[in-house]
N, C-alpha and C positions, 0 to 999 in steps of 0.2 A: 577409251573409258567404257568400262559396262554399265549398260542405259541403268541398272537397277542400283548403281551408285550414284547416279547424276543426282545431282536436284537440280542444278540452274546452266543453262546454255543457254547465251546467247550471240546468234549468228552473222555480220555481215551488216550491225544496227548503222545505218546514215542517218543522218539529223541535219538539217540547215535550216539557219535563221537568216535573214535578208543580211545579205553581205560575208556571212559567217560560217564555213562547213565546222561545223561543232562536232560530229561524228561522222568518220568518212570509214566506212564496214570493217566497224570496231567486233570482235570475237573473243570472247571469252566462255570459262567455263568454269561451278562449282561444286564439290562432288559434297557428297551427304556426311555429316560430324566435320565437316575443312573449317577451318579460315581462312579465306582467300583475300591477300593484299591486294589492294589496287591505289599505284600511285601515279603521280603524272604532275605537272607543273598548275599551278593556277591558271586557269583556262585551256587544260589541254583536253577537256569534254570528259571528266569524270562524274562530275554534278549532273550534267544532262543525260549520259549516261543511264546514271540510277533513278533519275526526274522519268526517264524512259520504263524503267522495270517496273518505277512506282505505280505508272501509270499519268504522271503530271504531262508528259509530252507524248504526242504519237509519231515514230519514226517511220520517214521517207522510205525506210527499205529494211529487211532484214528480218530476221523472226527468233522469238522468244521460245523458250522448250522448260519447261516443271516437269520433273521427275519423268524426262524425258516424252511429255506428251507435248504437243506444240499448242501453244494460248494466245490471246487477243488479251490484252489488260488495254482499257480503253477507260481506268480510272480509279484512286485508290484504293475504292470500295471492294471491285474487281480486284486487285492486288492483294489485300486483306482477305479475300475470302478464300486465294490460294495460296498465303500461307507466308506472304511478303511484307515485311514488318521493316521501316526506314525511319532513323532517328536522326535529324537532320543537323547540321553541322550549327546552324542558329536554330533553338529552340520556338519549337507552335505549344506554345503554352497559353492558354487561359491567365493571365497574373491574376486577376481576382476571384479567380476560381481555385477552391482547396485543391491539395492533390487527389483524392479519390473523386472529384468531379470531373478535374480534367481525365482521369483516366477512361471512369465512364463515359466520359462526352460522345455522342455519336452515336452511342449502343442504345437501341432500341430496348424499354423495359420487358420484364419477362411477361408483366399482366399490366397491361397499360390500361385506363392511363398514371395507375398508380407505379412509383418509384422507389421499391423496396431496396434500399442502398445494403442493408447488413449482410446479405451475401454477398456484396462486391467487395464491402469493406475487409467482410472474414478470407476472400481470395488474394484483394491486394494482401493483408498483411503475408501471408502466406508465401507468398511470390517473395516479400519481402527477407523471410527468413530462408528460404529455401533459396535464394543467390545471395543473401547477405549482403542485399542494397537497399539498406534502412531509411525509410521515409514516414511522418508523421501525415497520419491520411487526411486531418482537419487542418493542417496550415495551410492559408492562404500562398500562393507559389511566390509572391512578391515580396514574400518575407524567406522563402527561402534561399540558403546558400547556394550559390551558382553551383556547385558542385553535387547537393541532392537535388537538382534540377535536372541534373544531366543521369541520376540516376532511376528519376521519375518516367524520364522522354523512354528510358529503355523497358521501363516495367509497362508503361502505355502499350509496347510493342508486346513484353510477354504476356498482359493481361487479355490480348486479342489469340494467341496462340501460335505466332509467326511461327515455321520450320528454317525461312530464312531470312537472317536479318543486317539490315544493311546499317553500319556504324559510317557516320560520315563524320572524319574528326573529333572521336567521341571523348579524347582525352585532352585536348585544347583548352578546357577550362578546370582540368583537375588537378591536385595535388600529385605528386609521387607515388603517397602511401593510397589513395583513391585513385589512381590509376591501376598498380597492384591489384588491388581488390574488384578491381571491373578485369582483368586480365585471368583472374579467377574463376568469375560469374563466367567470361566467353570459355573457359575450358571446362566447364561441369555443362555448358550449351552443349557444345560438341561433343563431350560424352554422351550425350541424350539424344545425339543423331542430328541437331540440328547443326543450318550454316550460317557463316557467318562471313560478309564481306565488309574487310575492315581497312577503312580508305583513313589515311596518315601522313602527314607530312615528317612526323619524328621516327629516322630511318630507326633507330635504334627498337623502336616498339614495334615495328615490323618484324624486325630480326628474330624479336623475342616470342610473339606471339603467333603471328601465322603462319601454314606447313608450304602455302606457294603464292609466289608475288606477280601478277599482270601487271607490265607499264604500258601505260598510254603516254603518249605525245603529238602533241600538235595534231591533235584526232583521231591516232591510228596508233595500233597496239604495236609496240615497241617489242612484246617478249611475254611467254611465264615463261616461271622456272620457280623450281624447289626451291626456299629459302634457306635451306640449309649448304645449299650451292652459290650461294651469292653473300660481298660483303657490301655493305653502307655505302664505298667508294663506289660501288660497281653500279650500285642501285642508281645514286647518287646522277653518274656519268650517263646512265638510260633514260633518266627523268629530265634533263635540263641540257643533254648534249656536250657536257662539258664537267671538268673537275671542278667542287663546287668543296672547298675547307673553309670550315667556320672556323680557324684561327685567331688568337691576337691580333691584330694589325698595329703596322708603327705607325706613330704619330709625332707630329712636334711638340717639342715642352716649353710653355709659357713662363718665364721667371717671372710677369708680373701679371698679377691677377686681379680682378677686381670682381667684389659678391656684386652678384646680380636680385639672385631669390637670398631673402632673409626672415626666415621664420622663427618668430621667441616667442614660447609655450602658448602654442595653440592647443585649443580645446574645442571638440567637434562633434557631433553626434548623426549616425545614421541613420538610415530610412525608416528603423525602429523603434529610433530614439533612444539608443545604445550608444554610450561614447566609443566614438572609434577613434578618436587621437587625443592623447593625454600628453598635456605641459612639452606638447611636440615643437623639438626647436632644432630648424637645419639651414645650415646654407651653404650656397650651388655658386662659384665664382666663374667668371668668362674662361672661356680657353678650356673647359671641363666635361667630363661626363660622369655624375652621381648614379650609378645603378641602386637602385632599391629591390631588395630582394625579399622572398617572406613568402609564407603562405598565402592563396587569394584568400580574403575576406578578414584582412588585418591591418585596414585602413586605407591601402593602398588607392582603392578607387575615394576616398575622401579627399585624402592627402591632394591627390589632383584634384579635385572638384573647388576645394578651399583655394588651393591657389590662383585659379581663374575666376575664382568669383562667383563659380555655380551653386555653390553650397555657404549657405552661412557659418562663422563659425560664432563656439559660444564666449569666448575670449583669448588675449593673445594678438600678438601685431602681425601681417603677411607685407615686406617690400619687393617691391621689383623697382631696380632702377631707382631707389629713393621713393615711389608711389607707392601709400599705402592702398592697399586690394580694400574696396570696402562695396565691389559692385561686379557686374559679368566685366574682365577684361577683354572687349573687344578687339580693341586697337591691334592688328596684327603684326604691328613692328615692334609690339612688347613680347605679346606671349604668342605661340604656335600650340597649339592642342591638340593630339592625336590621342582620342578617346578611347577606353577598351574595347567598345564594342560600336564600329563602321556603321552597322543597319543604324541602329537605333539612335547615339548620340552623335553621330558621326556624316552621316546625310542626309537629307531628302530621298527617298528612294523610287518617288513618282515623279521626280522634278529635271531633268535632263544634266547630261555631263558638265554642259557648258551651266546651264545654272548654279549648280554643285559648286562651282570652281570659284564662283563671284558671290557667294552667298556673303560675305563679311563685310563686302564692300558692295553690293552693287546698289547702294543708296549715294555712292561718290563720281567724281570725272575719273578714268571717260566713261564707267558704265553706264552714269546716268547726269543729263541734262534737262535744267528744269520741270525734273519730275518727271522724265521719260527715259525708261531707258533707252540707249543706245545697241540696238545687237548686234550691228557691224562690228562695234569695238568688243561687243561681248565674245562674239561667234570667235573670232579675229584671235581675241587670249586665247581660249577654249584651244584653238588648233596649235598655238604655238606651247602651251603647257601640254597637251597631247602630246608634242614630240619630243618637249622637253624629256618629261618624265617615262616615257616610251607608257603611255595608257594606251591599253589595248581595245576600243570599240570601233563597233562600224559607223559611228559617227558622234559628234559632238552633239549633234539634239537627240542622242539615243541615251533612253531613262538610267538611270542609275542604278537600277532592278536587276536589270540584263545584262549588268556586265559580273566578271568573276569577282571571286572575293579579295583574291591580290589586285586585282584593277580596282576597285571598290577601294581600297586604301588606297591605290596611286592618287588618287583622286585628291581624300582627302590628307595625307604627307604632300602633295606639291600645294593644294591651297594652303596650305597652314602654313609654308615655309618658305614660299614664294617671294614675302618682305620681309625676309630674314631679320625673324626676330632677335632681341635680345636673349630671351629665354623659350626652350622648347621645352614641351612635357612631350614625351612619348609612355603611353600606358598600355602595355599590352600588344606593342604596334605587329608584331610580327605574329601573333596570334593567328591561325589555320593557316599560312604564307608557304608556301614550298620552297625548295631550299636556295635556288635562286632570287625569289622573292625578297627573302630573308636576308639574304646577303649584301641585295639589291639599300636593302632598311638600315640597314645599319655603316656603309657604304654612305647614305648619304646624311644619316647621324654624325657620323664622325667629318663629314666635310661640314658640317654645320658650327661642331667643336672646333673645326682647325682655322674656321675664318673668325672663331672668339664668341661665340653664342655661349651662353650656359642650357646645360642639356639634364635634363632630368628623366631619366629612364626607367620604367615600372616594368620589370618583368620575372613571372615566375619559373621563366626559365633558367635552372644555376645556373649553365655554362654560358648561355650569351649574355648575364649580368656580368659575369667574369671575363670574357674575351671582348667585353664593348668600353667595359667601364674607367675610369683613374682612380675613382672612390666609392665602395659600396658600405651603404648601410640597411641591414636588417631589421624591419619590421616584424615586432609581433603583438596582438593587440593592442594598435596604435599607439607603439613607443618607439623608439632603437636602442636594439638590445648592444648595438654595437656598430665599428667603425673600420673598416679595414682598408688597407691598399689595392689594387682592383690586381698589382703584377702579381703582389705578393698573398693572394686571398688561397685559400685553403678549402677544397669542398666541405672535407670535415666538420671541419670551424666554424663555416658561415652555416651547414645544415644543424648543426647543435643550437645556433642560436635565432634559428628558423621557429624550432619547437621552444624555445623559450629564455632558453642558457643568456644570462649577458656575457658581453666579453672578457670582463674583467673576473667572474667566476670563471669561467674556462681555462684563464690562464693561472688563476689561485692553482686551482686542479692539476696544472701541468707542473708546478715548482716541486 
């Protein structure tokens, strides 16, 4: 490569953490206007990797080169000031900070100590039109749609001036049509000369968007190669060691079924006080798997919040099992909960594996006797759910921080499921999971369904609502517009009624 195309080399990077080589002289390289793929399995050292370029980690070995001069980044400050802009796969947002706060956050005023915002404000909008990733610069970010969040974390980057920018999972919480429209913003990037390393677990956005793909595994680069040389299967078999098809899978069929969840016309309102489920009435019988599809932010995360008792609702009956919901259901032999988003409602993240794992229970025998616990019998689970679920850490008292984001779910999918509930919610479970992960997810979804759980599945993924489901129904501003078969489901069909369509127009339309 000619040094005056380079913008980013990096040579030979090792990393270990106590027990763990995370990077064993990993080498890569990105040339100036690229998008360079970079994929790998959940925990095969791609996070720490870029945690490296960012400057969050300093590696045991190996050297960094920008536009071909060789650098010390010893911090992200350091990173930003050469030109290295990282939009992290879970959002460092400010929530009660507007958007143009959080963008300024950090930048030193031009004439301190006063804080003249109106030329930041006149650049962000600017920024705004000029990639056509529209954001209101006075909303508070906690009232923003997951999806202008993820277009704010990118504008933070351009409003600093990065040449190369590091997308970690940047479409994991977008739409289709906002996915599109960020695959836009990175091709008028790269018309402008800058880079962009675009780490993905959906091979298809791979295929489509960058010009060459680096695999990593199990620490060490597997390969680049031109994307245009490579297909899905191929990518697929370098990332996880093995043929990985997200297919249908057979199942057995239950001729007798019994409703487990029975909801009639719930009415709910969100964090804004916006109803997000209207005269909402469904129910989920044993031996089943309801996929819920729809765009994010059209009740889905209420929908589950109502049902476990996290969220009040404003009228309307919720049963499980005959018990009305009128409280958090704890009891983990009724409901199993796997929240959208791991960090946040999903663990402890300073609290250790093995604490993670007995959060529900460890106020019970044997965790706890007479108001002590026991860590024999805690440590004791912790190792055997460890192998159970193959969770990958260097140990059961190691924080729940440090480990990957597919381990990060292991965690919580084996506590949740552990006393096989009656009813499972899964919301997003496979959210940033690579493709083993994934398969791994749903694999023990459907052993869940086949031992007679009722299984409630949120995801805005079509195809694995379709290849997981028996019966899908479509959300769109807390309603369903509709009701299909999961064999007999139609992309078409259900994305018409995604944006709004019910099903019984669609079919007027077709006679």
């Amino acid at each position: 490569m000619d040094k005056n195309d380079e913008a980013l080399r990096m040579e030979g990077i090792t990393k270990s953490f106590p027990g763990v080589l995370a990077n064993d002289r990993i080498s890569l390289n990105c040339r100036k206007g690229e998008v360079l793929g970079l994929l790998g399995e959940n925990g095969a050292g791609k996070t720490t990797l870029m945690n490296i370029l960012y400057g969050l980690h300093k590696p045991d070995a190996g050297a960094i080169f920008i536009n071909g001069e060789q650098v010390t980044i010893d911090s992200p400050a350091k990173a930003i000031q050469l030109g290295i802009g990282m939009v992290h796969q879970h959002f460092k947002l400010v929530e009660a900070l507007t958007a143009l706060e959080n963008v300024i956050l950090g930048i030193p005023p031009e004439k301190p100590p006063v804080l003249d915002i109106k030329p930041a404000r006149e650049r962000l909008l600017k920024l705004c039109e000029e990639y056509q990733l529209h954001v209101d610069p006075d909303i508070e970010v906690w009232r923003m749609p997951v999806g202008k969040r993820q277009w704010l974390e990118i504008l933070k980057v351009l409003y600093r001036d990065a040449q190369i920018l590091v997308l970690d999972e940047p479409t994991a919480v977008l739409t289709p049509s906002e996915s599109e429209q960020l695959f836009k913003a990175i091709r008028k990037l790269t018309k402008e000369g800058r880079s962009v390393i675009f780490i993905s677990h959906k091979l298809s956005e791979v295929l489509e968007i960058t010009d060459r793909v680096t695999v990593i595994r199990d620490g060490r680069t597997v390969g680049t190669m031109a994307t245009k040389d490579v297909t899905a299967v191929e990518l697929g078999h370098l990332m996880v060691g093995r043929d990985v098809i997200l297919d249908r899978k057979p199942r057995p069929y239950f001729s007798e079924k019994k409703p487990v969840l029975i909801m009639e016309n719930v009415n709910a309102k969100d964090d804004r006080g916006i109803l997000a489920l209207k005269d909402f009435s469904l129910t989920v019988n044993s031996g089943e798997i309801v996929g819920v599809a729809g765009v994010d932010g059209n009740g889905q995360r209420e929908l589950a919040e109502c049902i476990t008792g996290l969220r009040d609702r404003i009228s309307g009956i919720i049963q499980i099992n005959d018990v009305v919901v009128d409280h958090v259901m704890a009891d983990p032999s009724i409901v199993g909960y796997i929240p959208e988003d791991r960090q946040k409602t999903g663990l402890f993240l300073d609290f250790t594996v093995a604490e993670n794992l007995i959060i529900k229970e460890y106020s019970k025998p044997p965790f706890m006797n007479h108001k002590v616990l026991q860590w024999e019998e805690i440590l004791e689970h912790a190792k055997k759910m460890v192998k159970e679920y193959d969770i990958k850490t260097y140990s059961v008292n190691s924080k729940a921080r440090t480990l990957s984001g597919g381990n990060q779910q292991k965690i919580v999918v084996s506590r949740e499921l552990n006393e096989k509930p009656a009813l499972v919610i899964a919301s997003q479970a496979t959210r940033g999971l690579d493709l083993g992960a994934v398969d791994g997810v749903h694999e023990t979804l459907l052993r869940e369904r086949n031992r007679g759980a009722a299984v409630l599945f949120i995801s805005t993924e079509l195809q694995e609502v379709m290849s997981l489901s028996d019966r899908i129904i479509v959300m769109f501003k807390g309603q369903i517009m509709g009701e299909v078969n999961g064999e007999d489901a139609k992309v078409v069909e259900i994305g018409e009624m995604m944006l709004g369509q019910t099903l019984e127009d669609l079919h007027e339309q077709n006679r």
